[in-house]
TIVO-2410 file (N, C-alpha, C; in nm, 3 decimals):
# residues 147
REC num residu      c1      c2      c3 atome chaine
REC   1      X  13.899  10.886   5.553     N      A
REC   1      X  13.810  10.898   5.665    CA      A
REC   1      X  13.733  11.029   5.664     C      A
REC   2      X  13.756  11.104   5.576     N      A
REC   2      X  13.711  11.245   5.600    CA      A
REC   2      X  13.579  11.238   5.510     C      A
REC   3      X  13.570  11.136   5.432     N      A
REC   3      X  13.403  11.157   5.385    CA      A
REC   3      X  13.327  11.079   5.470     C      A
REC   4      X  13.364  10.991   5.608     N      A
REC   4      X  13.244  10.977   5.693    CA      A
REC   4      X  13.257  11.073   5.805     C      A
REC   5      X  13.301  11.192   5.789     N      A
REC   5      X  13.291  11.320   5.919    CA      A
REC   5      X  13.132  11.371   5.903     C      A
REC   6      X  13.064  11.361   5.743     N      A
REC   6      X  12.983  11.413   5.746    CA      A
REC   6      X  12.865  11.324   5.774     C      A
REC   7      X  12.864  11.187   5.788     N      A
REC   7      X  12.781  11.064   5.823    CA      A
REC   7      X  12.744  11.094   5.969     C      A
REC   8      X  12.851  11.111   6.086     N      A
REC   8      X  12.852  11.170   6.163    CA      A
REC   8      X  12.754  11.255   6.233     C      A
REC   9      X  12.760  11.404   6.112     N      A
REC   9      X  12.651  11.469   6.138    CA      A
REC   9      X  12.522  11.426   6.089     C      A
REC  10      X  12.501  11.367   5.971     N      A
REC  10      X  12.367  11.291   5.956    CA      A
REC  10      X  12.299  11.170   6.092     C      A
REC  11      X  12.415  11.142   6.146     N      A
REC  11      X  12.380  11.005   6.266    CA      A
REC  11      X  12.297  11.080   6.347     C      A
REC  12      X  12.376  11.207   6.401     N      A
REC  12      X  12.339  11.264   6.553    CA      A
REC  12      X  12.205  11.321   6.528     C      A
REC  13      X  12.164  11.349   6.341     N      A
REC  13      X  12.039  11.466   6.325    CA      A
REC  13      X  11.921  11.378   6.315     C      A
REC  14      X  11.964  11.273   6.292     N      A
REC  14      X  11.904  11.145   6.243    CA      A
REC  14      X  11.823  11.106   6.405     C      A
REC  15      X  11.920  11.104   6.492     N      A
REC  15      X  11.889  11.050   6.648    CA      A
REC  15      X  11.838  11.174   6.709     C      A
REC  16      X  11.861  11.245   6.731     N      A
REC  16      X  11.801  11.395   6.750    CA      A
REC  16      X  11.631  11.363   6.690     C      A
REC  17      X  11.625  11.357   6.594     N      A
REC  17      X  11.490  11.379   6.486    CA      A
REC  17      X  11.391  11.238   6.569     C      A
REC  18      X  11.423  11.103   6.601     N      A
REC  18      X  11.428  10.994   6.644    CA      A
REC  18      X  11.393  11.034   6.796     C      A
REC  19      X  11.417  11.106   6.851     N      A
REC  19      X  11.422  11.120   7.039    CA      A
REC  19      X  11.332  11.227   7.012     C      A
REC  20      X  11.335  11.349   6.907     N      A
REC  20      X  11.204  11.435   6.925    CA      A
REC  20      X  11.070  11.372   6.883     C      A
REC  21      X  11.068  11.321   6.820     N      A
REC  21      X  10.934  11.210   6.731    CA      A
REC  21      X  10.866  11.103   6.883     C      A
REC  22      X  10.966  11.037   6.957     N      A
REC  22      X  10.950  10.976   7.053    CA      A
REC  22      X  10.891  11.025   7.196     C      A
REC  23      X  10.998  11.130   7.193     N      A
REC  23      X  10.870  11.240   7.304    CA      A
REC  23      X  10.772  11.332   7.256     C      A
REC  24      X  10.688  11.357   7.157     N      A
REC  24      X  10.595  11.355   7.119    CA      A
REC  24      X  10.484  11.297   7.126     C      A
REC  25      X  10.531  11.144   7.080     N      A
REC  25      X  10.435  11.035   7.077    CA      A
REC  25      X  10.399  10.942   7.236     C      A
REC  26      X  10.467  10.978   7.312     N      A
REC  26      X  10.477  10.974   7.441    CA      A
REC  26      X  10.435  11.048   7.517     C      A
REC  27      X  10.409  11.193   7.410     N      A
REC  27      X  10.339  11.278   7.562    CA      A
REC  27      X  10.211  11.308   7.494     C      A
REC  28      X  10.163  11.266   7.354     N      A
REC  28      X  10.015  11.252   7.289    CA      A
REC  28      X   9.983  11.140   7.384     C      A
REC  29      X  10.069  11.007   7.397     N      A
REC  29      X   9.977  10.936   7.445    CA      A
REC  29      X   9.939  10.927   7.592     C      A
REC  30      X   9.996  10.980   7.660     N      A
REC  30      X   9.966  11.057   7.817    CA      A
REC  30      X   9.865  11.144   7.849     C      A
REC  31      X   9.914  11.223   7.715     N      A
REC  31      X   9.723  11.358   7.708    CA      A
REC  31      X   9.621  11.241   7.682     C      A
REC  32      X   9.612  11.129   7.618     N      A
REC  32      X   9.497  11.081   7.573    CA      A
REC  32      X   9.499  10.990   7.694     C      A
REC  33      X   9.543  10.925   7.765     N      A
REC  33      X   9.517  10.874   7.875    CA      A
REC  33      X   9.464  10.963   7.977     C      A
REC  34      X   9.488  11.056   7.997     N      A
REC  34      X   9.467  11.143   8.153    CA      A
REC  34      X   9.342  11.189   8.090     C      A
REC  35      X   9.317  11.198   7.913     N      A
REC  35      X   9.156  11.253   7.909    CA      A
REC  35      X   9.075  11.179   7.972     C      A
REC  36      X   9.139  11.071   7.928     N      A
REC  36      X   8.989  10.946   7.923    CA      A
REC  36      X   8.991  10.903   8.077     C      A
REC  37      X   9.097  10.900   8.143     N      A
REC  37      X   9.097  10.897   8.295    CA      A
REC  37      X   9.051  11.026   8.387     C      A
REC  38      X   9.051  11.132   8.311     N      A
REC  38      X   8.959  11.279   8.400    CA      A
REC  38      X   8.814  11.230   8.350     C      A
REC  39      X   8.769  11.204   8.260     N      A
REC  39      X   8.616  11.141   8.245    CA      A
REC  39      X   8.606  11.004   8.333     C      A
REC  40      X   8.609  10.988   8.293     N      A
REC  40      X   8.646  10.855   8.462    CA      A
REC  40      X   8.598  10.889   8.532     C      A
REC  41      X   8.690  10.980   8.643     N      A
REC  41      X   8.706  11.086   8.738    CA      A
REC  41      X   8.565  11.083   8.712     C      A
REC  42      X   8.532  11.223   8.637     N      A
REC  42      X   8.435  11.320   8.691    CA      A
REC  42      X   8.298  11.250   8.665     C      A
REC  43      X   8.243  11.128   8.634     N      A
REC  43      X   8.175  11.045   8.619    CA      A
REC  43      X   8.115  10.937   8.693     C      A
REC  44      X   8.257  10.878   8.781     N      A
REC  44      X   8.256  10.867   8.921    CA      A
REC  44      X   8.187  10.955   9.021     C      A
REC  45      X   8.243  11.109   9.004     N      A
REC  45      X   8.217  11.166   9.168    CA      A
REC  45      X   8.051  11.186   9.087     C      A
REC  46      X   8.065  11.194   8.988     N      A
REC  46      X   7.873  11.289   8.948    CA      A
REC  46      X   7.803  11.134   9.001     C      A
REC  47      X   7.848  11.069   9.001     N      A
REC  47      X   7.807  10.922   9.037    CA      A
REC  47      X   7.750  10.911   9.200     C      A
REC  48      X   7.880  10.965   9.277     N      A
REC  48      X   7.863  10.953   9.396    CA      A
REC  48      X   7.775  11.089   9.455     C      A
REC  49      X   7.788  11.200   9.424     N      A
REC  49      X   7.658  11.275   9.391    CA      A
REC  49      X   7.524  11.270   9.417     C      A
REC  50      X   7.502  11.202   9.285     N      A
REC  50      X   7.345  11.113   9.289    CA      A
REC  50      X   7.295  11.017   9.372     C      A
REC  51      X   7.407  10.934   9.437     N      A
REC  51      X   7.370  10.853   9.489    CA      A
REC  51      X   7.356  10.889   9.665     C      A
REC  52      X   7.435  11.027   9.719     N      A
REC  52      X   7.437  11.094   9.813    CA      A
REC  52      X   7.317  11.169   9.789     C      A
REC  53      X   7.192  11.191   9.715     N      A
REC  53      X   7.101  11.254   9.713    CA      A
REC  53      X   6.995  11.114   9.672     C      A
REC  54      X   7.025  11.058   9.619     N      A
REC  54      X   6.893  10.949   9.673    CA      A
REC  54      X   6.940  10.903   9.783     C      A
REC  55      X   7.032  10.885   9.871     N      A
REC  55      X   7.011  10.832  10.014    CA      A
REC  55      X   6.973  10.931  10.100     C      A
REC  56      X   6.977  11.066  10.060     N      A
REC  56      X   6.905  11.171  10.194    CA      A
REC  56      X   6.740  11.166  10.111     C      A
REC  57      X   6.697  11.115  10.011     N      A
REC  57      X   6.526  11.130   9.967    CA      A
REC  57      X   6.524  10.975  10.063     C      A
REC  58      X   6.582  10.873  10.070     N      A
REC  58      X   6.509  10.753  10.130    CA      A
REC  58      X   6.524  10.772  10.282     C      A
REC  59      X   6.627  10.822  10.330     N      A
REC  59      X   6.617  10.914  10.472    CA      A
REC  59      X   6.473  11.005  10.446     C      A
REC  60      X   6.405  11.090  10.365     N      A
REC  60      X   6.341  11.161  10.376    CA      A
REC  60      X   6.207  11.072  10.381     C      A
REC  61      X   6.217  10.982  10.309     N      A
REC  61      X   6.109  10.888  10.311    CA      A
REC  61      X   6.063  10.855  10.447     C      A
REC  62      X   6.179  10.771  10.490     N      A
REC  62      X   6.163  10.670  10.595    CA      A
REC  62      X   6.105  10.821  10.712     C      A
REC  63      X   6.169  10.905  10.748     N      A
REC  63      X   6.100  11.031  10.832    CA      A
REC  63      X   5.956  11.051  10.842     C      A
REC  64      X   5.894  11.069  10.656     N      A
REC  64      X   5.803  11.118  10.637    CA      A
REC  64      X   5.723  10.994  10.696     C      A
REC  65      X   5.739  10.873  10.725     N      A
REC  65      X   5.676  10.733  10.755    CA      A
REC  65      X   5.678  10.731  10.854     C      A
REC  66      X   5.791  10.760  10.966     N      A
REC  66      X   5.791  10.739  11.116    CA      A
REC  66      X   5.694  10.885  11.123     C      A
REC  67      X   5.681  10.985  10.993     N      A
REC  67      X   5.604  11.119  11.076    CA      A
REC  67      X   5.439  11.062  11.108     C      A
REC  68      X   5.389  10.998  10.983     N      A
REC  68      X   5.237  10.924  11.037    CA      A
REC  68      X   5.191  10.892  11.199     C      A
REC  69      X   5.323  10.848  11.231     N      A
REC  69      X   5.258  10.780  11.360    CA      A
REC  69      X   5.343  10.859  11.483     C      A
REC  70      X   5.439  10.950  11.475     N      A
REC  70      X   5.492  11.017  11.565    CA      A
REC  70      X   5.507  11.188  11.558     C      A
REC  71      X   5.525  11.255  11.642     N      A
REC  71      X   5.563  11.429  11.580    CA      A
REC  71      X   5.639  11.433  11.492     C      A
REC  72      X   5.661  11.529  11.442     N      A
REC  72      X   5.749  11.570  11.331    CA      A
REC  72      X   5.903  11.562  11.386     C      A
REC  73      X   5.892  11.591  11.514     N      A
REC  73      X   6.092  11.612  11.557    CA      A
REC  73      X   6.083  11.494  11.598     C      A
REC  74      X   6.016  11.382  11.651     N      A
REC  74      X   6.038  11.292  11.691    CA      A
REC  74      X   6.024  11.152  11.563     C      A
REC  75      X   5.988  11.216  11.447     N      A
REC  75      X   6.021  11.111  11.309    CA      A
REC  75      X   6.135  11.159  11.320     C      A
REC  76      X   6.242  11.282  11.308     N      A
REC  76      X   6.306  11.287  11.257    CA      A
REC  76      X   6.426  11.220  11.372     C      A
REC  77      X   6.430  11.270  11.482     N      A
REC  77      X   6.497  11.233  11.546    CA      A
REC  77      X   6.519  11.058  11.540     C      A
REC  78      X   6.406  10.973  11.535     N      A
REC  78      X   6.435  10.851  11.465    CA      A
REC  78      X   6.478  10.800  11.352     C      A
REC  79      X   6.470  10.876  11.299     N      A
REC  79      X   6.561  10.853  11.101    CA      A
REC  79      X   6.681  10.866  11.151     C      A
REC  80      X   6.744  11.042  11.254     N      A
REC  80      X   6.845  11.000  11.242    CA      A
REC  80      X   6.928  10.910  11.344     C      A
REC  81      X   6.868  10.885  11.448     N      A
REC  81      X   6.892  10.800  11.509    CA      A
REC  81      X   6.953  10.623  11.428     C      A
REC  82      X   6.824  10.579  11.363     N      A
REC  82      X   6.881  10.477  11.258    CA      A
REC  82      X   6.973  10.486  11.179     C      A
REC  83      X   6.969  10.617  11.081     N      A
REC  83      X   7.127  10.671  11.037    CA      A
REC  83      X   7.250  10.641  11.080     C      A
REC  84      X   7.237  10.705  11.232     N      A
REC  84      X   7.395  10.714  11.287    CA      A
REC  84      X   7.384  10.533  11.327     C      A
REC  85      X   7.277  10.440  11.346     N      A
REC  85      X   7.358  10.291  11.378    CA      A
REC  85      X   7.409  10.271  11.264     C      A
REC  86      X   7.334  10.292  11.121     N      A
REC  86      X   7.362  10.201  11.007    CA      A
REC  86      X   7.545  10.283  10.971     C      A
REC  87      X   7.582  10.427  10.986     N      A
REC  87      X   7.669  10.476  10.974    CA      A
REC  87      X   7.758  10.351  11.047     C      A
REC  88      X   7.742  10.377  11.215     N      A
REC  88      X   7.861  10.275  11.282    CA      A
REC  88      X   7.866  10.122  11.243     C      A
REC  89      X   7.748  10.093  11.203     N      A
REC  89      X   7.792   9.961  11.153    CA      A
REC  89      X   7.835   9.958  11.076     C      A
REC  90      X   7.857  10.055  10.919     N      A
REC  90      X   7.928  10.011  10.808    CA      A
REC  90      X   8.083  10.057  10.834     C      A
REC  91      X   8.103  10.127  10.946     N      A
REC  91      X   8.251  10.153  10.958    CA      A
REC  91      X   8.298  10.065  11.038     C      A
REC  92      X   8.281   9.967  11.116     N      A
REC  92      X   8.283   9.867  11.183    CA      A
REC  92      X   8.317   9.740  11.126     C      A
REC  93      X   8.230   9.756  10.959     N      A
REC  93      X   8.269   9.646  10.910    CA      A
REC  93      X   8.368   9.706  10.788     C      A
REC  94      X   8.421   9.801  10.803     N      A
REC  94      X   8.552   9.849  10.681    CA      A
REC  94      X   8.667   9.879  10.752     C      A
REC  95      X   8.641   9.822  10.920     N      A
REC  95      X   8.771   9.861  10.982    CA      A
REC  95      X   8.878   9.710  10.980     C      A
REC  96      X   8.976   9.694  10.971     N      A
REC  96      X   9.070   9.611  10.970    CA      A
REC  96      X   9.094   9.503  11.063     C      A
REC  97      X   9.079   9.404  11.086     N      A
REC  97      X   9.068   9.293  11.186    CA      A
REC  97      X   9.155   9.271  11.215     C      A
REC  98      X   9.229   9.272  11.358     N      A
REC  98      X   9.364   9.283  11.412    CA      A
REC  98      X   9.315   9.153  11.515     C      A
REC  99      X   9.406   9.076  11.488     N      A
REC  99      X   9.413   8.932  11.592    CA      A
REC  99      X   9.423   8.996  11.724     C      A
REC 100      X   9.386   8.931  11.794     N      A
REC 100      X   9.393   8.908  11.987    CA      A
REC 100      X   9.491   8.916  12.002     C      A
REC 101      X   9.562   9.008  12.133     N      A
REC 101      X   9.641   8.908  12.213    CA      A
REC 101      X   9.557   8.820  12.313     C      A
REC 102      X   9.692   8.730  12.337     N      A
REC 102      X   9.672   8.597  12.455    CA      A
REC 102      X   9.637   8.717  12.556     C      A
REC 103      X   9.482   8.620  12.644     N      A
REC 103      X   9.516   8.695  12.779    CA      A
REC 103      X   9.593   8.591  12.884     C      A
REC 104      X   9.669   8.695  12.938     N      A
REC 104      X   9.749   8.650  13.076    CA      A
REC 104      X   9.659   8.599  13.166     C      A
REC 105      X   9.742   8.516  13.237     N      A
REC 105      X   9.680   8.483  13.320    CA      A
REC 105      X   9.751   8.530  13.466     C      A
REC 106      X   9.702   8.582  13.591     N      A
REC 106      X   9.801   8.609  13.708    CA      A
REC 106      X   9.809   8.487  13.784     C      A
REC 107      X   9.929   8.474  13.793     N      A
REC 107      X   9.986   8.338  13.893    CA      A
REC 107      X   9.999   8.178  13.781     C      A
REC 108      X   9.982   8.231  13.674     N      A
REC 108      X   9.991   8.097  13.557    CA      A
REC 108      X  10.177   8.099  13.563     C      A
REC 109      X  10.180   7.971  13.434     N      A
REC 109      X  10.316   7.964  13.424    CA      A
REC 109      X  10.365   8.086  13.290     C      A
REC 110      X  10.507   8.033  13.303     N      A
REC 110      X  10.564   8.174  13.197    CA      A
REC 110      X  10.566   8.083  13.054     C      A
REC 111      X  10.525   8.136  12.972     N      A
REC 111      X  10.483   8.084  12.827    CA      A
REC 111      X  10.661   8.066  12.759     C      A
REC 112      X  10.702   7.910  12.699     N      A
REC 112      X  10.753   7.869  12.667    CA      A
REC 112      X  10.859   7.958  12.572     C      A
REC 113      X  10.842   8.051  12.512     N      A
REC 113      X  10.910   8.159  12.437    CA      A
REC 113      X  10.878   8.330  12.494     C      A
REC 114      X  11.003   8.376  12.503     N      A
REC 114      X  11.019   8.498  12.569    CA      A
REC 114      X  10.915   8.597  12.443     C      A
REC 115      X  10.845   8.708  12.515     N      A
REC 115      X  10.734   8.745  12.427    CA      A
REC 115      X  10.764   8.853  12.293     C      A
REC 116      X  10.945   8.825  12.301     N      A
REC 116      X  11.002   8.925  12.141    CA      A
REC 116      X  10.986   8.840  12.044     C      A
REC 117      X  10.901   8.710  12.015     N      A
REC 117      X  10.885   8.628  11.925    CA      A
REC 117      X  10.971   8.583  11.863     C      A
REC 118      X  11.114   8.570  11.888     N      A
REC 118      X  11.253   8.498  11.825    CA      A
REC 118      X  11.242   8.319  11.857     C      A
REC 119      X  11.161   8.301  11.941     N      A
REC 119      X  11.097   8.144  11.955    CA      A
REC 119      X  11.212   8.072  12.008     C      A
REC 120      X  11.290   8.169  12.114     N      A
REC 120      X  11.425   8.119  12.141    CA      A
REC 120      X  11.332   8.053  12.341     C      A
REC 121      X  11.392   7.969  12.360     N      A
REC 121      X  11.359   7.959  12.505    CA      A
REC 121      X  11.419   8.031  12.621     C      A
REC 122      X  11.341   8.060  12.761     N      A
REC 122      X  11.443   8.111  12.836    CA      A
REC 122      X  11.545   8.039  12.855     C      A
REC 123      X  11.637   8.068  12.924     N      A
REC 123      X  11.781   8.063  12.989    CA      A
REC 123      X  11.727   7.987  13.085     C      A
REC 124      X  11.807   7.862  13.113     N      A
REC 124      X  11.769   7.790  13.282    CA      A
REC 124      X  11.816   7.865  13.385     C      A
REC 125      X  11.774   7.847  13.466     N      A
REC 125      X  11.781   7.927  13.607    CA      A
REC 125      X  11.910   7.815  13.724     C      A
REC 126      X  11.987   7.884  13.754     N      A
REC 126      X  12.079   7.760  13.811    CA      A
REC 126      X  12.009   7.734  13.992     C      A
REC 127      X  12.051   7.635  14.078     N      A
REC 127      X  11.919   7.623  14.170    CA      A
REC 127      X  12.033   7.714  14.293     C      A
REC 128      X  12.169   7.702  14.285     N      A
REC 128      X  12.243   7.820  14.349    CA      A
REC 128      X  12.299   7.947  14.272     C      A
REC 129      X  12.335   8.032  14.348     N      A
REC 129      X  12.399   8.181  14.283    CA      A
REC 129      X  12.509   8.130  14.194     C      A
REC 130      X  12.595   8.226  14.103     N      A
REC 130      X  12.724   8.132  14.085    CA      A
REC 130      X  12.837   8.160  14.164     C      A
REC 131      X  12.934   8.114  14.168     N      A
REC 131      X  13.030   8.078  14.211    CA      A
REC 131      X  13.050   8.036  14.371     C      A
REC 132      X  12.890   8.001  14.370     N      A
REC 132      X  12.901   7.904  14.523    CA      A
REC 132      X  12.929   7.770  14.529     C      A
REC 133      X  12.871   7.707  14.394     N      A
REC 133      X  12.897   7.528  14.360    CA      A
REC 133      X  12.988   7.501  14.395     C      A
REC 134      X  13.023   7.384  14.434     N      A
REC 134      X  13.141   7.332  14.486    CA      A
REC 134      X  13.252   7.382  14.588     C      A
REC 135      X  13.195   7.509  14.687     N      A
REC 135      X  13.289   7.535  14.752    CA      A
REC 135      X  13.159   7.499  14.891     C      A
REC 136      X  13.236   7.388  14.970     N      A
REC 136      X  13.182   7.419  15.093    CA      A
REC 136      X  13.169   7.514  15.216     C      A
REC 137      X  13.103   7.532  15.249     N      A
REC 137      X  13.073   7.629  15.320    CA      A
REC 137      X  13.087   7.797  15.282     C      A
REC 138      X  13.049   7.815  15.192     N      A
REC 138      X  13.078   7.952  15.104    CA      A
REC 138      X  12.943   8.022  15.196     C      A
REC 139      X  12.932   8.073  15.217     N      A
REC 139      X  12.812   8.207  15.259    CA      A
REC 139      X  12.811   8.290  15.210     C      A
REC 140      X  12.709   8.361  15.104     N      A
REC 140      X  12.678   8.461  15.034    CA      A
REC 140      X  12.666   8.579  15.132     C      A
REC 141      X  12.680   8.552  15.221     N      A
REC 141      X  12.645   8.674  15.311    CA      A
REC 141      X  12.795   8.727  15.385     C      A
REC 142      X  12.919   8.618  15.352     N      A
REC 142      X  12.990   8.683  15.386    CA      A
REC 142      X  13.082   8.808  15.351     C      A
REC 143      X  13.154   8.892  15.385     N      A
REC 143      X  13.227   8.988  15.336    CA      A
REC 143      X  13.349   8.882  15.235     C      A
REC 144      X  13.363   8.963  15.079     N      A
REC 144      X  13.424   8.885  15.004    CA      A
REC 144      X  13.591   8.971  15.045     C      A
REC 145      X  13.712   8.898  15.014     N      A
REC 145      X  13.796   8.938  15.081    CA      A
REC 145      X  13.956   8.875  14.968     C      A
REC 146      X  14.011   8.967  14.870     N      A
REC 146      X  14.098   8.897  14.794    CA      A
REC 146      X  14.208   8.875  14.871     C      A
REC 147      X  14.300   8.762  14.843     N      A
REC 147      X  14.388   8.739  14.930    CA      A
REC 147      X  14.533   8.780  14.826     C      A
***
């Protein structure tokens, strides 16, 4: 057994050599992803950029057009006037559509399932208190009295 002691050490240098080669090639291919994904990136925003400067020249447009026929503060005040609707309408339509509630009604009946949505029904209501059934002449009003 003593000439595989040194197999041993060839296994572990062997797997060693095997796990350094592996994180290498694992973290080349991470640098080459995050390159090509920071160009991405910065290609995108130069993107959004340009396109934030041709929408203040067609704002500048539309101004210089309402300026023909109105003052100068009063084109502008209409550009931005149209601005801020077209602003609220596009956030209006990127906001999230949340269903209704039911409206109540006052003096309606009570809706068939209690409103924690377990779809369980109420409890019947008994038409006396309890422990008056069957005893005649019981009065809730009298003093109760153990014997």
């Amino acid at each position: 057994m003593e000439h595989l002691d040194h197999l041993e050490h060839l296994d572990k240098d062997l797997v060693d050599e095997l796990a350094q080669v592996a994180r290498e090639t694992v973290r080349d291919e991470l640098r080459e992803q995050g390159r090509k994904r920071r160009r991405a990136a910065v290609l995108y925003g130069a993107s959004g950029a340009v396109a934030l400067y041709a929408g203040a020249a067609v704002a500048l447009a539309v101004g210089l057009a309402w300026a023909i026929l109105l003052p100068a503060w009063a084109a502008a005040l209409v550009t931005a006037v149209i601005l801020g609707a077209v602003a609220g309408a596009l956030r209006e339509a990127g906001r999230p559509r949340r269903p209704h509630a039911p409206h109540r009604v006052v003096g309606g009946t009570a809706p068939g399932a209690p409103p924690s949505g377990t779809g369980l029904p109420y409890p019947p209501v008994p038409a006396e208190p309890p422990g008056l059934s069957g005893r005649p002449g019981a009065d809730p009003e009298a003093p109760h009295h153990r014997s």
